[in-house]
C-alpha positions as CSV (number, residue, x, y, z in Angstrom):
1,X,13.0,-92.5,23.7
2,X,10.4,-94.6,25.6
3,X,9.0,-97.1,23.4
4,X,6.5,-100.1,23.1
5,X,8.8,-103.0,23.8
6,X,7.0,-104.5,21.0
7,X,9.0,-102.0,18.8
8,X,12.4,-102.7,20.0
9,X,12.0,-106.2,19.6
10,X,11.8,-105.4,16.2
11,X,14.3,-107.2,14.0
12,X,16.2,-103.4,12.8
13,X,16.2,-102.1,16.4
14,X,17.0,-105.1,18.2
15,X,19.7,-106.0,15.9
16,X,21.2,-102.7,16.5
17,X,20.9,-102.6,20.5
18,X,23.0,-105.9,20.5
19,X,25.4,-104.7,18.3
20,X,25.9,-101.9,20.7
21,X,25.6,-104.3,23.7
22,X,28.3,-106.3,22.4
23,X,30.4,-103.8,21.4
24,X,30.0,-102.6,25.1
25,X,30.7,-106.0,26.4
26,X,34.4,-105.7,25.2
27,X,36.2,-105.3,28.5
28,X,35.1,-108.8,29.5
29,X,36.3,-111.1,27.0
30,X,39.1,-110.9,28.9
31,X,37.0,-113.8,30.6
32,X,36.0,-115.3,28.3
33,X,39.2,-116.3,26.4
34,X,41.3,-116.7,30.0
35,X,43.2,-113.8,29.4
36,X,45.2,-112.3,32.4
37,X,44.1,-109.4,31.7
38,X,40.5,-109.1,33.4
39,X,37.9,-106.4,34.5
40,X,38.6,-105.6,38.2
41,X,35.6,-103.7,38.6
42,X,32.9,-105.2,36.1
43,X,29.8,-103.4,37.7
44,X,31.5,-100.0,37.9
45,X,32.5,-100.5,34.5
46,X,29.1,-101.2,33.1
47,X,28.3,-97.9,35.0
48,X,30.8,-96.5,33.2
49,X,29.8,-97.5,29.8
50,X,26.3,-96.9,30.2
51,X,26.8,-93.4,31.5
52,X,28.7,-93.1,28.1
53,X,25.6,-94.4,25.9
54,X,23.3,-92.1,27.6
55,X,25.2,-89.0,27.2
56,X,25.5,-89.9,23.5
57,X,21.9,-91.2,22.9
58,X,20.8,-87.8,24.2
59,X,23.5,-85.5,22.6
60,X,22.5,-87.5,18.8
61,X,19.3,-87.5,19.8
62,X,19.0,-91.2,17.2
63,X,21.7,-93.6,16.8
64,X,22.4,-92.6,12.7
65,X,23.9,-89.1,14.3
66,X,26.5,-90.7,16.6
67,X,27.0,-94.5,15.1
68,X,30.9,-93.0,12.8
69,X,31.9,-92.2,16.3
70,X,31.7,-95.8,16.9
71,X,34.1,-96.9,13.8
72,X,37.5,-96.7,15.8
73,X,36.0,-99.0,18.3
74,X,34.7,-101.2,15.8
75,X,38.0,-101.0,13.5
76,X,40.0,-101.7,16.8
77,X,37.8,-105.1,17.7
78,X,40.3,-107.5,16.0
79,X,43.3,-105.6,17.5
80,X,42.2,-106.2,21.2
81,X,40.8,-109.7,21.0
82,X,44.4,-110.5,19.1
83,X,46.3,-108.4,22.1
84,X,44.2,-110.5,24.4
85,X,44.7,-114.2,22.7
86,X,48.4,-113.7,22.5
87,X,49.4,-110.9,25.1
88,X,46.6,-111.4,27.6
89,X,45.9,-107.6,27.5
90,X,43.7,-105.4,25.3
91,X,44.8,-102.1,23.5
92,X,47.1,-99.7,25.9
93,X,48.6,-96.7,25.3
94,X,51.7,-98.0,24.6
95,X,50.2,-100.5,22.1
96,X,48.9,-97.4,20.3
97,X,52.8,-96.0,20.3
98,X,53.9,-99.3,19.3
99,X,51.5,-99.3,15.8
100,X,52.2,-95.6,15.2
101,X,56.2,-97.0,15.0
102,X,55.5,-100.2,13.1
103,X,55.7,-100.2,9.7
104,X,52.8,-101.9,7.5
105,X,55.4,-104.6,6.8
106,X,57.0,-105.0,9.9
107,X,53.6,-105.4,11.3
108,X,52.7,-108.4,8.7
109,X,55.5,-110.0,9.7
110,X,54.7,-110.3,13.0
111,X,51.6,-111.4,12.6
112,X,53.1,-114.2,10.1
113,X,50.3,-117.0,9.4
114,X,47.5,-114.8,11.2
115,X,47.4,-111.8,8.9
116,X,44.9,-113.2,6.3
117,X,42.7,-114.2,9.4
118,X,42.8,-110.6,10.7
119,X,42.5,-109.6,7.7
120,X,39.5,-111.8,7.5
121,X,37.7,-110.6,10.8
122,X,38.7,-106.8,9.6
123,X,36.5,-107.2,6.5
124,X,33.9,-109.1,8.8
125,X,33.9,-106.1,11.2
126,X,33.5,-103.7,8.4
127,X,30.8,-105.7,6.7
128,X,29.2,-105.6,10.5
129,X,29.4,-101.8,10.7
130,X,28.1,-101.2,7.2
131,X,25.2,-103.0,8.3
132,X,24.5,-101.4,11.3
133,X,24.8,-97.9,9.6
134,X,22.2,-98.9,7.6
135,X,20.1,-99.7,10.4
136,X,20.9,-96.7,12.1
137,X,20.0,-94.5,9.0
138,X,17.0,-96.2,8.2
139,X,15.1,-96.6,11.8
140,X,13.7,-94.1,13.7
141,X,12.1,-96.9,16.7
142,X,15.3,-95.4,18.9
143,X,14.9,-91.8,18.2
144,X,15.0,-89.6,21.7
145,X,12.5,-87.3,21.1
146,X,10.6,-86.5,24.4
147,X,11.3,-84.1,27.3
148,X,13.5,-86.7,29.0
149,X,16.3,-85.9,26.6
150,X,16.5,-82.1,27.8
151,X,16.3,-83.1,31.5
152,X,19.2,-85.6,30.5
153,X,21.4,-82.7,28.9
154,X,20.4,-80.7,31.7
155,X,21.8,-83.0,33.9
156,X,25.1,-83.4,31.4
157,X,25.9,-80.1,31.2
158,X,25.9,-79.5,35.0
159,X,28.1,-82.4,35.2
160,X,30.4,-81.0,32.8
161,X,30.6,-77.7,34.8
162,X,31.7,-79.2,37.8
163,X,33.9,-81.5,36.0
164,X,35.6,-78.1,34.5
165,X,35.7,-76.5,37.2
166,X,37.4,-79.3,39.9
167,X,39.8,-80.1,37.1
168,X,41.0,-76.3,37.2
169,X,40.9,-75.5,40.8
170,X,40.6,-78.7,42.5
171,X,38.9,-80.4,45.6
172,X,38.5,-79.5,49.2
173,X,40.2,-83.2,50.8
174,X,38.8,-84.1,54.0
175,X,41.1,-82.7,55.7
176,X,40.3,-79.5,54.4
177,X,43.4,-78.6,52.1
178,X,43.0,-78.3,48.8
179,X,43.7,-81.3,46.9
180,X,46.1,-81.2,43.1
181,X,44.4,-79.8,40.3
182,X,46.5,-79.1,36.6
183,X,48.3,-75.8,36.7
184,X,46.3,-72.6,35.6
185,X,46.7,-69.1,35.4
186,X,43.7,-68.8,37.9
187,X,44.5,-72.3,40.2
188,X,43.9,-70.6,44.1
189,X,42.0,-67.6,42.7
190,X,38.5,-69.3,43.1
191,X,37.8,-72.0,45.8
192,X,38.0,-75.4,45.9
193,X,35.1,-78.0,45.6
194,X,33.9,-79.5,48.4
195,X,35.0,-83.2,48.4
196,X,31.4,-84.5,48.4
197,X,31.0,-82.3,44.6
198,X,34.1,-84.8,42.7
199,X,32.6,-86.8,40.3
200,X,32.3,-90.8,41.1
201,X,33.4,-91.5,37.7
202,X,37.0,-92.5,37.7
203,X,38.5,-91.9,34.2
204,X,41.3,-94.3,33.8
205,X,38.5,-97.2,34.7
206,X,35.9,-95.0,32.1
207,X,39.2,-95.3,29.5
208,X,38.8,-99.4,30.0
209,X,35.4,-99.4,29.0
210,X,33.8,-99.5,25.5
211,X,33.0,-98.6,22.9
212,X,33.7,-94.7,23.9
213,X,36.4,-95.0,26.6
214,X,38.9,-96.0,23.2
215,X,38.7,-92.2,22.8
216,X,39.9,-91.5,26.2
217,X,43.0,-93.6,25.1
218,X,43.3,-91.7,22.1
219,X,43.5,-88.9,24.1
220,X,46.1,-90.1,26.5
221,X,47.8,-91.3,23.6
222,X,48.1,-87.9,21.8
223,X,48.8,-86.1,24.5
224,X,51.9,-88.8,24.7
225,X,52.6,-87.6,21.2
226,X,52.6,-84.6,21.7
227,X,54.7,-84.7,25.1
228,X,57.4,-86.2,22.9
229,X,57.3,-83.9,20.3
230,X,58.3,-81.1,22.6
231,X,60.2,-83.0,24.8
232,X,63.5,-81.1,23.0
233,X,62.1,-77.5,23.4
234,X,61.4,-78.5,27.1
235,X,64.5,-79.8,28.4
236,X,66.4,-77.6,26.5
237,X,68.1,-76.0,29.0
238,X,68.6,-78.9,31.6
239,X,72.1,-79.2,32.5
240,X,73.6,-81.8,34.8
241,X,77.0,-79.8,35.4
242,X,78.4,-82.6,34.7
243,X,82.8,-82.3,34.6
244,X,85.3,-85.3,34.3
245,X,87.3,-85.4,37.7
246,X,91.1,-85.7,37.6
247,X,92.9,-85.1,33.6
248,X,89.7,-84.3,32.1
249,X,92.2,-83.8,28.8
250,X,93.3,-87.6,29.1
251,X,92.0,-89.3,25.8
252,X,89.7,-92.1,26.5
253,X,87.0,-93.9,24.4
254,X,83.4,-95.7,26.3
255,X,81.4,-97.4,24.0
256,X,77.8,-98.7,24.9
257,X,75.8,-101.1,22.9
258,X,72.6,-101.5,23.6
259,X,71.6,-105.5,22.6
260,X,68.2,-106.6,21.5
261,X,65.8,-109.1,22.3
262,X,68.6,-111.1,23.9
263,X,68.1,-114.0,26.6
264,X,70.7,-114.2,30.0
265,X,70.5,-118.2,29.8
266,X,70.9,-118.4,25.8
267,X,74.5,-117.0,26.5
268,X,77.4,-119.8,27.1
269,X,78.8,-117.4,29.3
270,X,76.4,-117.9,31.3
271,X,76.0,-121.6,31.3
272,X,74.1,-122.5,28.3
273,X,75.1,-125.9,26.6
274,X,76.0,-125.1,23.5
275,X,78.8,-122.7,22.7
276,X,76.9,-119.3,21.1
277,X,80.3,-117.1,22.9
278,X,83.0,-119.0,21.4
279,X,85.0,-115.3,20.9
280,X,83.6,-113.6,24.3
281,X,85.3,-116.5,26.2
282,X,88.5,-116.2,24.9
283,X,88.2,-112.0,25.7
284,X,91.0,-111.1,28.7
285,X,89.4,-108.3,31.4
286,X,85.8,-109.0,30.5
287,X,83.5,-109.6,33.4
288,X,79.6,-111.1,32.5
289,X,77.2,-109.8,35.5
290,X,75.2,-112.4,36.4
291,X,71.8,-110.7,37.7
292,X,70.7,-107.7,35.7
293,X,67.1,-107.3,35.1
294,X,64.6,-104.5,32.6
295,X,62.0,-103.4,34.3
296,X,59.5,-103.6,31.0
297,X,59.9,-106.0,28.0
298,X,59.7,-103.7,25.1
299,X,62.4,-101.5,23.3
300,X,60.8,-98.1,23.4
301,X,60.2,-98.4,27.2
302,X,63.6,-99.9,28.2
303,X,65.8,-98.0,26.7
304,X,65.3,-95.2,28.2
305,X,65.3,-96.4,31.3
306,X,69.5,-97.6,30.5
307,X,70.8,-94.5,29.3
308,X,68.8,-91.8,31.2
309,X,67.4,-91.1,35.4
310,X,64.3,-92.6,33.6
311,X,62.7,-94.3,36.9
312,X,61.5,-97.7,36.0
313,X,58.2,-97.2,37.4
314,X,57.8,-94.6,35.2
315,X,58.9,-96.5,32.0
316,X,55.3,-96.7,30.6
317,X,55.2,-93.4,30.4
318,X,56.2,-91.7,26.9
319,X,58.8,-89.0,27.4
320,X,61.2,-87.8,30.6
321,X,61.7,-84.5,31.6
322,X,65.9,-84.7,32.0
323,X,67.9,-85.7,29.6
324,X,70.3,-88.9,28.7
325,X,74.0,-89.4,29.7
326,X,74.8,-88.3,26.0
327,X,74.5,-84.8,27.0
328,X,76.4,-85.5,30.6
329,X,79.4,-86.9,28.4
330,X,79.0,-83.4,26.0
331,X,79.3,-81.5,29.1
332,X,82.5,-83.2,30.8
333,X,84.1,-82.6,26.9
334,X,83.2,-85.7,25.1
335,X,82.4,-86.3,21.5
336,X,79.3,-88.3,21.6
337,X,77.8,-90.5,18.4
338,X,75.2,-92.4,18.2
339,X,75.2,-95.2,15.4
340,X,72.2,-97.4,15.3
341,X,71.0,-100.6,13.3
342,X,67.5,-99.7,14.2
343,X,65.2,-97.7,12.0
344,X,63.9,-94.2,12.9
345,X,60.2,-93.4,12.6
346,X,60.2,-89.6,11.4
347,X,57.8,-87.7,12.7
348,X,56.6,-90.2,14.9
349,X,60.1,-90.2,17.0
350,X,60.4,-92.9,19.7
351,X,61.4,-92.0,23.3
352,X,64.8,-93.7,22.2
353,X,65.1,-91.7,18.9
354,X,64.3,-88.4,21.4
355,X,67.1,-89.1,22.9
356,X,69.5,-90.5,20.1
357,X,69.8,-86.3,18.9
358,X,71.3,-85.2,21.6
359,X,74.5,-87.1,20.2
360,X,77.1,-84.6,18.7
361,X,76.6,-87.0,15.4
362,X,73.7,-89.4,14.6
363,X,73.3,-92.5,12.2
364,X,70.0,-94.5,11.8
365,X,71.9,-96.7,9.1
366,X,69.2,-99.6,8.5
367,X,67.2,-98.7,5.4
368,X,65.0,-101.3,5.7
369,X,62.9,-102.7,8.6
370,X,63.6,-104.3,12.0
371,X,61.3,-107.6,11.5
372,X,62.6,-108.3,7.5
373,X,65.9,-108.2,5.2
374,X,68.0,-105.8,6.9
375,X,71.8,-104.6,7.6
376,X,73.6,-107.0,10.0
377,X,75.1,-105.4,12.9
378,X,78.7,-105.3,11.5
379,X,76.9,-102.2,9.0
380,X,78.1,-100.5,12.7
381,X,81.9,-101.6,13.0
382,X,83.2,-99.0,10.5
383,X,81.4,-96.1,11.9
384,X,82.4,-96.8,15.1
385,X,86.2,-97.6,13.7
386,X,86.0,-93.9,12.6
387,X,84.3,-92.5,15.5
388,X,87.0,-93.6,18.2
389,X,89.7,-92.3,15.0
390,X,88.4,-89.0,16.0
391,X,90.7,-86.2,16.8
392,X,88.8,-85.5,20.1
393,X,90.1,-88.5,21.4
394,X,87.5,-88.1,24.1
395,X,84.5,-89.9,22.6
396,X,81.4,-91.9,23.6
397,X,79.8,-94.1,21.2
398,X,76.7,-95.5,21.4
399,X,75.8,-98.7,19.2
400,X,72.4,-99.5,18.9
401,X,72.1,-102.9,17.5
402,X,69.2,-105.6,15.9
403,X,70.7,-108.1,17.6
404,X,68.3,-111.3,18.1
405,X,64.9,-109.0,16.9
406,X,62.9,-111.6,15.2
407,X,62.8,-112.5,11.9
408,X,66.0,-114.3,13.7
409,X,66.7,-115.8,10.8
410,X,67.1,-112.6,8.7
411,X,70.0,-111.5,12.1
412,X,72.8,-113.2,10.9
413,X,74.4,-114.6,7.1
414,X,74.5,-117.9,5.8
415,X,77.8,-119.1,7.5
416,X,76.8,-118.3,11.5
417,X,73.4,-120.6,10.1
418,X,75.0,-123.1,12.7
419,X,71.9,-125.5,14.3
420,X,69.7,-126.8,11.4
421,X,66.7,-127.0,11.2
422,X,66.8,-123.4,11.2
423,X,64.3,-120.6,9.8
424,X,66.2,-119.9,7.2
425,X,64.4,-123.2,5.6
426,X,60.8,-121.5,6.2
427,X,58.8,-119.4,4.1
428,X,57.6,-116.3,6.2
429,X,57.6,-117.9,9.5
430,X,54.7,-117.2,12.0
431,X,56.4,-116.5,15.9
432,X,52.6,-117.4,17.0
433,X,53.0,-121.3,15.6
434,X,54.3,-123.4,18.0
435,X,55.1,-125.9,15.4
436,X,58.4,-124.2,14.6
437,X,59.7,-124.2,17.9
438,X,62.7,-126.3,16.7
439,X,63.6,-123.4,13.4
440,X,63.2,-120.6,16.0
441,X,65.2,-121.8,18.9
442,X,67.6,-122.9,16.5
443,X,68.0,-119.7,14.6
444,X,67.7,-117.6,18.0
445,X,70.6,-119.2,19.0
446,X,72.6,-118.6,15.5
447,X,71.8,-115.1,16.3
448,X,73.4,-115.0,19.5
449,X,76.1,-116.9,17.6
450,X,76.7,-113.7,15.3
451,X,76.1,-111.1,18.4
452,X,79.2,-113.0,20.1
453,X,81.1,-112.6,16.9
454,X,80.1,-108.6,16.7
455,X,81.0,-108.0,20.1
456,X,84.4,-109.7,20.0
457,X,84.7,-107.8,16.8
458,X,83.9,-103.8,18.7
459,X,86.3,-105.1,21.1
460,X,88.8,-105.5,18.7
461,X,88.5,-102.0,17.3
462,X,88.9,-100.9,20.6
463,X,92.2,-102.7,21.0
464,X,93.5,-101.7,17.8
465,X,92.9,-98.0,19.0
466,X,95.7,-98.6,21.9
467,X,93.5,-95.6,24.1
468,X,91.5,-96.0,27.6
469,X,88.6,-98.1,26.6
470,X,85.8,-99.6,28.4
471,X,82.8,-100.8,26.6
472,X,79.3,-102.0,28.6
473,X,76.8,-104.3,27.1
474,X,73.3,-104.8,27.9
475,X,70.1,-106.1,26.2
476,X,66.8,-104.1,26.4
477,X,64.8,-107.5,27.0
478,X,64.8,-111.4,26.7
479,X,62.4,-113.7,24.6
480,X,60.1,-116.3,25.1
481,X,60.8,-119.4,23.5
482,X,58.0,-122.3,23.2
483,X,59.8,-123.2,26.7
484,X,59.1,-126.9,27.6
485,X,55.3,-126.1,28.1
486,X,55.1,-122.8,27.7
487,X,52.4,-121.4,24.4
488,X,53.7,-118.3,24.3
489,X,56.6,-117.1,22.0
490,X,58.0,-113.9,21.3
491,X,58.4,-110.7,24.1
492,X,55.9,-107.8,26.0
493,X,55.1,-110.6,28.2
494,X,55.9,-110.7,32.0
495,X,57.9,-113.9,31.4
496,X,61.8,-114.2,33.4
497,X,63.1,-114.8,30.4
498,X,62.2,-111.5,29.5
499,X,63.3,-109.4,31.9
500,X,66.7,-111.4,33.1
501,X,69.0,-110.2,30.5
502,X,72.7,-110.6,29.8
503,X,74.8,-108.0,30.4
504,X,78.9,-107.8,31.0
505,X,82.0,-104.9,30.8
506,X,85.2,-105.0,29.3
507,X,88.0,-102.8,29.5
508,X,91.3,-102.6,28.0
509,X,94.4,-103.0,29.7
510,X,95.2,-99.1,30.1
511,X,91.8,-98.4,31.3
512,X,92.4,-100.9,34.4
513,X,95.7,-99.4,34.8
514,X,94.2,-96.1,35.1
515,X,91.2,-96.7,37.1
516,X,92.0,-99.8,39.2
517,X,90.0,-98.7,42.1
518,X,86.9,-99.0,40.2
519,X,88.2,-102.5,38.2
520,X,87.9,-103.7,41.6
521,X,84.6,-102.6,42.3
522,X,83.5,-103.9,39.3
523,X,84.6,-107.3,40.4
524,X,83.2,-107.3,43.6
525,X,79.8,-106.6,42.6
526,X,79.4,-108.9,39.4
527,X,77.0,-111.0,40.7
528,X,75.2,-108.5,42.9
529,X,71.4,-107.9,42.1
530,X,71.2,-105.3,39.5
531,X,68.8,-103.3,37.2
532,X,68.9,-101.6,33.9
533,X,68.5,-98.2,36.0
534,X,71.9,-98.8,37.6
535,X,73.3,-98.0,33.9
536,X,73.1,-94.3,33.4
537,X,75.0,-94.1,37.2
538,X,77.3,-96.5,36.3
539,X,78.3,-96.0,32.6
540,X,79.2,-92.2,33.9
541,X,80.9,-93.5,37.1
542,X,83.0,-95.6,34.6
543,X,84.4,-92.4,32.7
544,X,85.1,-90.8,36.1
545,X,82.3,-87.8,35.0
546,X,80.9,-86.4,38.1
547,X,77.8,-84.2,38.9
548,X,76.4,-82.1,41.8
549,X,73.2,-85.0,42.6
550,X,75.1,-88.0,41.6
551,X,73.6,-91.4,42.6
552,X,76.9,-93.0,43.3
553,X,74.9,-95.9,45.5
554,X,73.5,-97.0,42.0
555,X,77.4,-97.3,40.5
556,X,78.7,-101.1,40.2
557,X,82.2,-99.5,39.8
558,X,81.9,-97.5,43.1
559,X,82.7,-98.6,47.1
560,X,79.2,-96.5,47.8
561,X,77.3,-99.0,45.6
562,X,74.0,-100.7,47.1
563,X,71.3,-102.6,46.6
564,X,67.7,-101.0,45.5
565,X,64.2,-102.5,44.8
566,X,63.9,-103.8,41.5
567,X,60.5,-103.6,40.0
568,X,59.2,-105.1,37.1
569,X,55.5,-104.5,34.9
570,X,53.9,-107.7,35.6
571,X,50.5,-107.3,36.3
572,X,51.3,-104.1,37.6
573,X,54.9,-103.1,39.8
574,X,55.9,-106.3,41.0
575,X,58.6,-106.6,42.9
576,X,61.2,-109.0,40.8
577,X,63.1,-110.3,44.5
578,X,60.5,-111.1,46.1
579,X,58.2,-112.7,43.5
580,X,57.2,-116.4,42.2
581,X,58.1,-117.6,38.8
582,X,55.0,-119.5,37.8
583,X,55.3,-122.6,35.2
584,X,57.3,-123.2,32.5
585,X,56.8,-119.6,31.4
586,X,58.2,-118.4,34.4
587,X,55.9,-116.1,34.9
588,X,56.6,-113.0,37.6
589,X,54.1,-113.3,39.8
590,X,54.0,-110.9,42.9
591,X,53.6,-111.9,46.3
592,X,50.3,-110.0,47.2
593,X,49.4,-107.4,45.2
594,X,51.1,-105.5,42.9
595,X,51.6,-101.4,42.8
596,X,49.5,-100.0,40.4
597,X,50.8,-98.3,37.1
598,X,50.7,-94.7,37.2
């Protein structure tokens, strides 16, 4: 490939090596544009990256025979500067499951008033690429074509080897024992590699580096994918052995609703000046906790982590291995339904819509999208109405609401349109415009208006039934609101206002009679520090459903009840308790250095 530099100053050439060196130069614009977000180890990365362009120089041997490979990274450029300008993080994982669940218009929406600009920069990008092909094609100044290349592959395919070959049977540590390596049929029939043979290259820093690591995300990401999609055929057969202790015939009725995008301090129950629980307030044996926090800021990832042994440090990941309190409730005799206002994405099921079949009956019953004109949460009163009507008189329901999901204007009808200017009075809104920080906070609040008026209204079907009821509510996340100086609007930041969320019980009058013991329990520990991965313990604790490795310390209704560590993905596993909330954001900033993500 060695050539006159003469040559490669060339305007074809050199255009086309600082396309490449741009693209490469991706993982530090973090920098640039201040984003949080930033490369932690730049010249390791470079490394990285170069490593990559060498082994693709000399595997297309000219640029024309590996430059498509380099159209995902170039199609995903406006996706991760935008993830960096208004998330301060480029493309994820996760952010890959998000767009595989987003519909095209869901996805307009949220990008609002910047949709013609990315729409702009797409065109720009593609206009960029075109142009470079043509370069590629048309060149030959960057053609590989002396006995370096075969020493290079030479030296790849070694490489690869040994790569192979440590990722099936592992590495001799220094201690001498044989470090992990993935499950074969042949793991411990060959030896180990000495420790001095694994590769320096470290693959989830080679995944943050561009253009090729994208493809190592891909990767992660299908893999992901496919995890999920036989998540059912692999937890089949798990079984918590769960049984209801004392008259496990006694009719009773536990409903959970899972809330959306909901804020603790936008509650009047919780002290907020204006009245958005005018109904809640007025509800006998209803107790609000007062410190309950999610662990992630996004609805695919918190979820799970409420209604299954989900660990929250493990909420990133797609998938879990056990499966949700659904199928404990089955087991201990219950009829379980799950009736949800969200939508469900087919073949690309969520970890929550994984988890919604193990219900005895499902309903996704909002035919249109999450962001735009949709059902109102009262679609799920009836259903539920006929689901505690059922003759098994045993029954768990889960309601899975839209709650305060932006558009928040589109979350309630005309008459809860309470504090004007509202959203309703906008034309497609745009979350990322501070100018309409009045409409939105106005119309978030008319939301939480309507939530208070839904709950009061699940609680009243509840009472009308006359059976053992208890009911627990808790949001998946907060939102960020344009607070004082705050830019940032919206959620899947690391904000307090998005992981402090409200949360409260209620039970009726014949369920305290029945279990007072835990009534008092309840009580006690109302104000005690909690997380979303207390649910699952508690929400079975509240039925009185028992199993042989229960985690009755993590039960709010139970004497054994304690405290645990409360974690939270800011930055990486930051300890919520003992962190710093930075500016008006609130920002969750750790105290020395957060654990890293796994």
């Amino acid at each position: 490939m060695s050539r006159p530099l003469p040559n490669l100053l060339r305007p074809a050439p050199l255009y086309l090596l600082l396309s490449y060196a741009l693209l490469s130069a991706m993982p530090f614009a973090g920098r640039l544009l201040d984003a949080q977000e930033q490369a932690d180890s730049p010249w390791q990365l470079l490394g990285a990256g170069l490593f990559a362009w060498i082994a693709a120089w000399a595997l297309g041997k000219r640029p024309a025979w590996f430059h498509w490979a380099l159209l995902p990274a170039f199609l995903a450029l406006p996706v991760e500067l935008y993830l960096l300008v208004y998330y301060g993080q480029g493309i994820s994982t996760h952010h890959l499951g998000i767009i595989a669940e987003t519909s095209p218009s869901e996805a307009l929406e949220f990008l609002g008033g910047k949709a013609w600009l990315l729409g702009a920069v797409l065109l720009a990008v593609l206009l960029w690429f075109g142009s470079t092909w043509a370069v590629a094609w048309r060149t030959r100044t960057l053609d590989w074509n002396d006995r370096s290349r075969w020493a290079v592959l030479g030296v790849l395919g070694a490489c690869a080897a040994v790569l192979a070959y440590g990722q099936a049977f592992g590495y001799v540590q220094s201690q001498g024992k044989r470090a992990a390596a993935p499950v074969s049929a042949m793991a411990g029939s060959w030896p180990a590699l000495p420790a001095w043979a694994r590769p320096p290259l470290d693959l989830d820093l080679f995944a943050h580096s561009w253009p090729f690591g994208l493809a190592a995300r891909g990767l992660d990401f299908y893999k992901e994918r496919v995890y999920l999609a036989q998540l059912k055929r692999r937890s089949a057969d798990f079984r918590f052995g769960a049984r209801q202790a004392g008259d496990e015939h006694a009719p009773q009725v536990v409903v959970v609703v899972l809330g959306e995008s909901s804020r603790f301090d936008r509650w009047s129950l919780n002290g907020y000046g204006r009245q958005t629980n005018p109904l809640l307030a007025r509800e006998e044996n209803l107790v609000m906790l007062k410190d309950v926090i999610t662990p992630v800021s996004a609805t695919r990832l918190s979820v799970p982590v409420i209604i299954s042994r989900k660990p929250a440090m493990q909420s990133l990941k797609d998938g879990f291995s056990e499966k949700s309190f659904l199928s404990a409730f089955r087991e201990a005799g219950f009829k379980t339904f799950w009736i949800s206002n969200q939508v469900s994405f087919g073949k690309f099921d969520t970890p929550v819509s994984v988890f919604a079949q193990e219900a005895d009956e499902v309903q996704f019953l909002n035919l249109g999208d999450t962001s735009g004109a949709s059902n109102h949460d009262a679609v799920l009163l009836e259903p539920l109405r006929r689901a505690v009507a059922d003759p098994a008189q045993k029954v768990l329901v889960v309601l899975h609401t839209l709650g305060s999901h932006w558009n928040y204007a589109h979350r309630y009808p005309q008459e809860f349109d309470r504090w004007l200017p509202s959203l309703r009075a906008l034309d497609k809104p745009d979350y990322t415009n501070p100018r309409i920080e009045p409409e939105m906070n106005n119309s978030y609040d008319s939301a939480i208006l309507y939530t208070d008026w839904f709950l009061s209204n699940v609680i009243g079907v509840l009472k009308e039934s006359g059976l053992p009821a208890s009911m627990l509510y808790v949001a998946d996340h907060g939102q960020t609101l344009y607070d004082k100086s705050c830019k940032i609007a919206f959620h899947g930041h690391n904000t307090q206002y998005e992981f402090h969320v409200p949360a409260f019980v209620w039970y009726s009058r014949s369920y305290g009679e029945r279990f007072p013991g835990k009534i008092a329990q309840l009580q006690r520990h109302r104000g005690a520090k909690l997380s979303t991965e207390n649910m699952f313990h508690t929400v079975l604790d509240m039925a009185d459903i028992r199993y042989p490795d229960e985690r009755l310390a993590w039960s709010f209704v139970n004497p054994a009840f304690q405290r645990h560590k409360r974690y939270v993905d800011s930055y990486g596993w930051t300890d919520y308790d003992d962190a710093k909330m930075r500016g008006d954001c609130r920002e969750v900033i750790a105290n020395g250095k957060p654990l890293k993500r796994y």
